[in-house]
Each structure stands twice: as C-alpha cells, then as structure tokens.
N, C-alpha and C positions, 0 to 999 in steps of 0.2 A: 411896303414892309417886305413882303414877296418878291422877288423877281422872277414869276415864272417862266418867262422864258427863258433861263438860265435853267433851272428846274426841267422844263420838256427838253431842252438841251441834251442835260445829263442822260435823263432818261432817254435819250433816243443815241445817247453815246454807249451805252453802258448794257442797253436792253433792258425793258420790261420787269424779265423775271428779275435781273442783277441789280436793277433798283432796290426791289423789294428788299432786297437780303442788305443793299449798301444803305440805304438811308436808316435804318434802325441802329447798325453800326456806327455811324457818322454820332448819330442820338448819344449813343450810350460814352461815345468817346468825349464829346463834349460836355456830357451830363459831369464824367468824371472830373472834369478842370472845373465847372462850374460851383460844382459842390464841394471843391475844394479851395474854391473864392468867397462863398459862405462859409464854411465852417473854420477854414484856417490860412485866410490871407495872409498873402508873405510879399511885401513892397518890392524885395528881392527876386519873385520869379516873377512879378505881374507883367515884363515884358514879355517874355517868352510866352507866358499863357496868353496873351492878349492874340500873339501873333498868329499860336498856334488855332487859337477860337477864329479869329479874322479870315485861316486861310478855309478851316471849316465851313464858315457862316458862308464865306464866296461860292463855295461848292455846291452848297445846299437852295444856293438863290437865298439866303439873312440878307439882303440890303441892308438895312436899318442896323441890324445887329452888327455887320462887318463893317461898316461903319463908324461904328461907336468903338469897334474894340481897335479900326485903325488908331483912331486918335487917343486912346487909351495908349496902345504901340508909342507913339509918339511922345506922348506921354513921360512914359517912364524912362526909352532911350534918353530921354531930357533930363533923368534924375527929377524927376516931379511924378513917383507913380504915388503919392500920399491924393494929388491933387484929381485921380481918377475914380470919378464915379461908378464905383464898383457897383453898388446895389442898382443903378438904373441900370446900366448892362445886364446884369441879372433879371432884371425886369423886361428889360425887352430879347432876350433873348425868350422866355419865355411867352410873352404875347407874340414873337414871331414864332414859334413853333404852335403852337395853338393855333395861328394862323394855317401857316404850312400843314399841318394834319388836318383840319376842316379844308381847306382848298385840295386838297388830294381827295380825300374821301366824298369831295363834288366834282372831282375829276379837273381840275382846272389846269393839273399838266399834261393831258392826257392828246 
C-alpha cells in the first residue's frame, strides 16, 4: 500500500526537518480534493482532481492510492468518470494514510 522507499527517498530529498513541515501539507492539500469528492462531486472536475490526488499519492509513496486515482484519470479522460469508483478511492486513500502515519511513527522511513 506504502511505498517506503519512495517515502525515505523524499525524506532524504527534502531533509528530516522539511519532511515534517511537507507531509502534513501534502495531508491537508489532499484532505481538501477529498472532501470535496464526498461532499460535492462534479463528474466535470473528477479528472483533474484524480490527477491532481495521483501526482500527490506518487509523492507521498500512496501506491495503492496513485493507482486507483490513475485509472480513475483515465477514466474520465474517456468521458466515463460516472464509471469511477469514487467512494473506494476514498477509502483507500484513507487506509493508505493510516498506514503511512503508523509506519512513520515506527519509523519505517527512517
């Protein structure tokens, strides 16, 4: 679901401290598309949000998640974003962050 090595990557791109301060950023910028795929989906942006979640999830190490929102991408480019499973995206996006938060706080990009 993780890709930490992507994740130690970052972290060792970026430093230590600027992690800290980038991955809660990254959170909050994604939380914001998310919660706006729950409350008020629009068939009409769901590509761009997919892409823009897709290039997020890559950066953070989402495997799973950047994955889903590829084909999502694809998706809608296709004029078929009716046919994208918006709620399981949702869903893994959050079991990959829950992820990614318990694997940091055991150190597993460290």
């Amino acid at each position: 679901m993780i890709d930490w090595q992507r994740v130690t990557t970052l972290r060792d791109e970026i430093g230590a401290e600027d992690f800290e301060e980038v991955v809660p950023m990254f959170l909050e910028e994604v939380e914001a598309v998310t919660d706006e795929l729950r409350t008020n989906p629009d068939v009409t942006k769901l590509e761009d949000h997919m892409h823009f979640l897709k290039g997020c999830a890559v950066s953070l190490g989402f495997a799973a998640f950047s994955d889903m929102c590829n084909d999502g991408e694809v998706l809608a480019a296709a004029g078929k974003g009716t046919e994208i499973d918006v709620p399981a995206i949702l869903d893994c996006y959050e079991a990959s962050k829950t992820a990614f938060m318990t694997g940091l706080a055991q150190g597993a990009a460290a």
